[in-house]
Rosetta silent file (secondary structure, phi, psi, omega in degrees, C-alpha in Angstrom):
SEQUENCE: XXXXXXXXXXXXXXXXXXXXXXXXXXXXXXXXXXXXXXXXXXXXXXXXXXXXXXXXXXXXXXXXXXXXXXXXXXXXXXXXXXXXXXXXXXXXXXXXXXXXXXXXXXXXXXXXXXXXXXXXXXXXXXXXXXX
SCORE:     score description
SCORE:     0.000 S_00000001
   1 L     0.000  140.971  179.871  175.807   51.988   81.546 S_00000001
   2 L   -87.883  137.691 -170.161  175.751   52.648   77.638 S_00000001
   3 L  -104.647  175.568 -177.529  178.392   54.908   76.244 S_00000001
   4 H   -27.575  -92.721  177.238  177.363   57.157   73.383 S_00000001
   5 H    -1.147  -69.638  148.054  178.388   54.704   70.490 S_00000001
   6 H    -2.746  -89.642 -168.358  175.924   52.276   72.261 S_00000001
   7 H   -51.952  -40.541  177.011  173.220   54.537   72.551 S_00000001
   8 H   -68.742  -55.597 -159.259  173.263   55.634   68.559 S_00000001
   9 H   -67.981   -7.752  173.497  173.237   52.390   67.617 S_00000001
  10 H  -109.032    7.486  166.224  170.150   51.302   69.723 S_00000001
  11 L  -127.710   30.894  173.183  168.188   54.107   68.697 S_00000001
  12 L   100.742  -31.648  168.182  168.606   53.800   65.139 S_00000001
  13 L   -41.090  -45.216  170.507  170.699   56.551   64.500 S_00000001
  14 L   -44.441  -12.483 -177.625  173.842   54.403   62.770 S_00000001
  15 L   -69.337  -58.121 -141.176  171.796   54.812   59.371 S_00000001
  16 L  -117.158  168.435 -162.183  171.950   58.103   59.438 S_00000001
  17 L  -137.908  109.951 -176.694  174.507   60.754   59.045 S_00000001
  18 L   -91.825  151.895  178.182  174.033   64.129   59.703 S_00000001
  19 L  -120.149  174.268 -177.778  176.817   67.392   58.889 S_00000001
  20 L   -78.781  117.818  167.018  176.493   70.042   61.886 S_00000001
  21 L   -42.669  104.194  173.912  173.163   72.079   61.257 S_00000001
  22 L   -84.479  166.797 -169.029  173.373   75.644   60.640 S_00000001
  23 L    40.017   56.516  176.235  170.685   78.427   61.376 S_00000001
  24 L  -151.621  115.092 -174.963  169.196   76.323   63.829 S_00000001
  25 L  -129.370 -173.399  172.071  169.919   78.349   67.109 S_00000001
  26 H   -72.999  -14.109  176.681  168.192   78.008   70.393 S_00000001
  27 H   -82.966    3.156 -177.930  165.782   81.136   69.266 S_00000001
  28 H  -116.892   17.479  170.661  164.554   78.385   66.367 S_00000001
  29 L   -96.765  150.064  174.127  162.754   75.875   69.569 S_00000001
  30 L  -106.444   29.533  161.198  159.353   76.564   70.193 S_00000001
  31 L  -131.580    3.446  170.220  160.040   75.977   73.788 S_00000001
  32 H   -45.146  -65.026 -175.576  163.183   78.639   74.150 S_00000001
  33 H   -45.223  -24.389  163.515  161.037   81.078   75.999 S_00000001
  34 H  -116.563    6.147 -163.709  160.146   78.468   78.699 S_00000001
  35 L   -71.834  131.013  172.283  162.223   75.878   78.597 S_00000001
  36 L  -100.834   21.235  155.427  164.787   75.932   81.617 S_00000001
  37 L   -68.119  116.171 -176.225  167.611   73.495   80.569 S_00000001
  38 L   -48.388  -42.689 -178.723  170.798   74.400   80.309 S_00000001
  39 L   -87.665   93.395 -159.309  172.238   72.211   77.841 S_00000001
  40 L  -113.885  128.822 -159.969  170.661   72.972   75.008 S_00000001
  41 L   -84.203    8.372  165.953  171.585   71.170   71.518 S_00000001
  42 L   -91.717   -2.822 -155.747  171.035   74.230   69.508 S_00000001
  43 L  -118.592  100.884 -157.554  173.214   76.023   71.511 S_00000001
  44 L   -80.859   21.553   89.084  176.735   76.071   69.923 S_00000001
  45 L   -42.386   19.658  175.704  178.536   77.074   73.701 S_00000001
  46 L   -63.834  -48.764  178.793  176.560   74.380   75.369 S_00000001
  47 L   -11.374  -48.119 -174.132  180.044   72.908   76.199 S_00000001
  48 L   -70.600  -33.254  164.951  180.299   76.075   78.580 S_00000001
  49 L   -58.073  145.645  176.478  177.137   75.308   80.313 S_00000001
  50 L   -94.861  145.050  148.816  176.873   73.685   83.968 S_00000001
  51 L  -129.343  138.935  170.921  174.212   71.163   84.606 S_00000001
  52 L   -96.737 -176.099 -156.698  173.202   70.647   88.237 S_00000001
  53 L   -88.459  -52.358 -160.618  171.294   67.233   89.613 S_00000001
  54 L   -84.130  -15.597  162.414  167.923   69.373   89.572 S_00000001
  55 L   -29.689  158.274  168.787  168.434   70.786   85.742 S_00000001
  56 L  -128.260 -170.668 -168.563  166.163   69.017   83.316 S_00000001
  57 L  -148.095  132.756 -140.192  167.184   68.213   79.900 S_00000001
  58 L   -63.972  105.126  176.547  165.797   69.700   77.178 S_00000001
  59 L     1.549  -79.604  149.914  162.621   67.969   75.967 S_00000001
  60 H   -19.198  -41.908 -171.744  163.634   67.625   72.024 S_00000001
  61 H   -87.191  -26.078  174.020  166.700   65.884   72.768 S_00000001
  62 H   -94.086   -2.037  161.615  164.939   63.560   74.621 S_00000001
  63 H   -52.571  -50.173 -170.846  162.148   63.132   72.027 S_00000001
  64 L   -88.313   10.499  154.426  164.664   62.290   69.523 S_00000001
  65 L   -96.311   18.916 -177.613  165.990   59.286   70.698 S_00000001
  66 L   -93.286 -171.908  176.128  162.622   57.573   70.959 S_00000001
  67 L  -108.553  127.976  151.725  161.887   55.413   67.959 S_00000001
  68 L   102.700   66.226  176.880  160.456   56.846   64.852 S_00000001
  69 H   -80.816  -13.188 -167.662  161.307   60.318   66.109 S_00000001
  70 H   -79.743  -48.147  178.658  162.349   61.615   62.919 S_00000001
  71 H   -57.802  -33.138  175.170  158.404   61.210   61.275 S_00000001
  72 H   -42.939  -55.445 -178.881  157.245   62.525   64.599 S_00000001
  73 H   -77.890  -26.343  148.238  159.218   65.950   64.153 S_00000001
  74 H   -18.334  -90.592  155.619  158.320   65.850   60.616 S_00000001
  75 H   -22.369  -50.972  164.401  154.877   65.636   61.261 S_00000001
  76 H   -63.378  -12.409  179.499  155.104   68.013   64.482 S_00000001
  77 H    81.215    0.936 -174.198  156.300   71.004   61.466 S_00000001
  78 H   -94.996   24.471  173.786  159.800   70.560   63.656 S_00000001
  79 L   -60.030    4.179 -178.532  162.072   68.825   60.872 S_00000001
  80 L  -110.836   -3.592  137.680  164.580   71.135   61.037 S_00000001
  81 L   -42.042  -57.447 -172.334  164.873   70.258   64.826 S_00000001
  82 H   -35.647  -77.767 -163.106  165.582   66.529   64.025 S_00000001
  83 H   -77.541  -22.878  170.513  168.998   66.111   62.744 S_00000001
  84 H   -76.569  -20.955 -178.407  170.554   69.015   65.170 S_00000001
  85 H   -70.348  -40.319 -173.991  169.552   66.791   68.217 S_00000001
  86 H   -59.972  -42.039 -151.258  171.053   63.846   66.401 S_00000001
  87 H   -77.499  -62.491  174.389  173.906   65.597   65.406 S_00000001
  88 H   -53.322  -49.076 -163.729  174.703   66.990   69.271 S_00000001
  89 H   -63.446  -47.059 -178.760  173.560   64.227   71.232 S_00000001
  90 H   -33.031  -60.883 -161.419  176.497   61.548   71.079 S_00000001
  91 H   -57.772  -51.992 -169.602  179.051   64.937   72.021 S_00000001
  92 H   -65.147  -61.243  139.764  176.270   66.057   75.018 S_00000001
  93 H    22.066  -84.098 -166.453  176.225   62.197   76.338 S_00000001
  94 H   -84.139  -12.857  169.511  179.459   61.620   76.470 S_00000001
  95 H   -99.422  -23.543 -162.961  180.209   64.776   78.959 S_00000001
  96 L  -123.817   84.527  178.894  176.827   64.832   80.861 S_00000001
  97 H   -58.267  -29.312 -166.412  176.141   60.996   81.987 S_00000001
  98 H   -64.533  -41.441  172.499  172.995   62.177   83.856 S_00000001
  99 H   -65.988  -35.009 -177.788  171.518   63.249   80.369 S_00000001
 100 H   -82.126   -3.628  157.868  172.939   60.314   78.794 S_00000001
 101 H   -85.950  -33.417  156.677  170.742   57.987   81.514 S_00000001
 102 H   -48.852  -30.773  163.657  168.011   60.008   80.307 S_00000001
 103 H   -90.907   -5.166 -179.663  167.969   59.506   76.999 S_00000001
 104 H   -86.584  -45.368 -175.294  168.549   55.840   77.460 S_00000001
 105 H   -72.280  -51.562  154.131  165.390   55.658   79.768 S_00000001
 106 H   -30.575  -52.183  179.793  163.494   57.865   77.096 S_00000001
 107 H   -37.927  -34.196 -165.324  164.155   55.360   74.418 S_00000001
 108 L   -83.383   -9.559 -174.670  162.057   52.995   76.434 S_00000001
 109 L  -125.783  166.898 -155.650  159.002   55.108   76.518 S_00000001
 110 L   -90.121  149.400  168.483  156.365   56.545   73.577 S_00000001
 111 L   -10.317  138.111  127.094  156.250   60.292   72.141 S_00000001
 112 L  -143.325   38.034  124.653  154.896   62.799   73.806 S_00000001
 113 H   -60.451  -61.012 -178.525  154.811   64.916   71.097 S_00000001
 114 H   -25.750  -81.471 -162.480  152.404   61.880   69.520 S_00000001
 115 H   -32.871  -66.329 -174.780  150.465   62.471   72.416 S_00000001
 116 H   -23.448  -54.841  176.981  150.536   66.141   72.606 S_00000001
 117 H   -57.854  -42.212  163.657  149.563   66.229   69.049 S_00000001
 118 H   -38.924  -76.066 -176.387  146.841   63.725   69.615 S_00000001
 119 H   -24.676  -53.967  176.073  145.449   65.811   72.458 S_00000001
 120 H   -60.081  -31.690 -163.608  145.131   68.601   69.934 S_00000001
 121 H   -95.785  -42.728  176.840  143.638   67.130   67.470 S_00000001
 122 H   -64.338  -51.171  157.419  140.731   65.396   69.682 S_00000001
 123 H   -15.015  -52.607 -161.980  140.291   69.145   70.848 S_00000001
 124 H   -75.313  -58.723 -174.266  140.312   70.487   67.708 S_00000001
 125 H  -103.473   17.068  174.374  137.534   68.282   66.586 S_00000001
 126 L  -101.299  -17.715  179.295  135.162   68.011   69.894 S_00000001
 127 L   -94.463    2.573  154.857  135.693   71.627   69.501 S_00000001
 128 L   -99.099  -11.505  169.404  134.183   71.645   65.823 S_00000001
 129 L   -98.503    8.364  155.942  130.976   69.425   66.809 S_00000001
 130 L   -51.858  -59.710 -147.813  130.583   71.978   69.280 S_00000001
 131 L   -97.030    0.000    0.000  130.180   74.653   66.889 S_00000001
């Protein structure tokens, strides 16, 4: 198992250096209204939160350990997303191993914000030679 340390350094993360984001709260995700994870890295009392075995863990955080997540949220209009999951993740990790095998098994697989965004965009345009 990889401890935190580990994990930034295999996802790229040692370059960069982040200070702790302000006005980035859990009301600034564009999945707060559905998302059901507890631990949430906008959420300065996650510390206080329980995660159970059936919790899921919150989509963004595991988006940003994939590789070239930062142009992704860029791109996605979410850059002000980016740097609090970076910022959070080592600290969330190192208390909640189930999340931190999750973000190691994310690393291994591609966006799916890319996709999503794809998805949209093929939409987007089958739904302008429609018209």
């Amino acid at each position: 198992m990889k401890n935190p340390d580990s994990l930034q350094a295999s996802s790229g993360f040692e370059q960069m250096s982040f200070l702790p984001v302000r006005n980035v709260t859990p009301e600034s995700c564009p999945r707060f209204l559905k998302c059901n994870a507890p631990i949430c890295p906008l959420d300065a009392d996650w510390k206080k939160r329980i995660l159970r075995s059936e919790d899921s863990t919150c989509f963004f955080l595991t988006e940003s350990v994939k590789h070239g997540a930062q142009t992704v949220f860029e791109r996605a209009g979410l850059k002000e997303l980016y740097p609090a999951m970076v910022f959070a993740y080592p600290s969330i990790a190192a208390q909640h191993q189930r999340i931190q095998k999750a973000l190691e098994r994310a690393m291994l697989t591609g966006s799916r914000m890319t996709r999503f965004q794809a998805d949209v965009q093929r939409k987007e345009c089958e739904h302008e030679n429609e018209g």
